[in-house]
N, C-alpha and C positions, 0 to 999 in steps of 0.2 A: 485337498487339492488334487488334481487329476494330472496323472505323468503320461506323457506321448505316448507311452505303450498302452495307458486304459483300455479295458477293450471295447467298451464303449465307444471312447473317440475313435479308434481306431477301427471299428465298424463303421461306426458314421462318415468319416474318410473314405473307405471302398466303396461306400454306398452313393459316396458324392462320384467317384471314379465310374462308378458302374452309369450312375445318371447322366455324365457328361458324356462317357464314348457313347451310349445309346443314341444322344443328341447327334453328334460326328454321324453314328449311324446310318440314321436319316436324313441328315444333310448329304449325305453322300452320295443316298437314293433317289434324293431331291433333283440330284446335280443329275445323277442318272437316265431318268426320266425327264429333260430337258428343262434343268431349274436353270436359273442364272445367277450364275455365282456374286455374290454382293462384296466379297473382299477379304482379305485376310482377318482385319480389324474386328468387322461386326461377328465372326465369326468365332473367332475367340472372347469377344466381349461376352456373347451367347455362351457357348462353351464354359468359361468362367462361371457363369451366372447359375446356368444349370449345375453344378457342381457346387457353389457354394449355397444355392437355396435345399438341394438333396442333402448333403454332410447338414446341413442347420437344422434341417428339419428333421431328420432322421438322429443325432443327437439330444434334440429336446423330445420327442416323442418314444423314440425305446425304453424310456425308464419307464413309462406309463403303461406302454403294451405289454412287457416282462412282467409286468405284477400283478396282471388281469391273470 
């Protein structure tokens, strides 16, 4: 069983962090370059999404690339 400090999971967490502020990133540059801002809501829904699909998929897939 895996404890909060694994370092696995615990990659996979800053991996999801790194994934999401990237997204903020861009949306910022979005907004920059004259996007229009759609709302608190979707943008966090976004933000969320990207963070929990990066942490997912970067926790299923490191055990696979560390052993190549």
């Amino acid at each position: 069983m895996s404890t909060p400090t694994d370092p696995w999971r615990k990659s996979a967490l800053l991996w999801g962090v790194v994934g999401a502020l990237a997204f903020l990133t861009l949306h910022q540059g979005y907004l920059l370059f004259g996007g229009e801002f759609l709302g608190f809501g979707p943008v966090a829904l976004l933000t969320t999404t990207v963070f929990a699909v990066g942490a997912t998929t970067t926790y299923l897939l490191e055990p696979r690339l560390r052993a190549r």
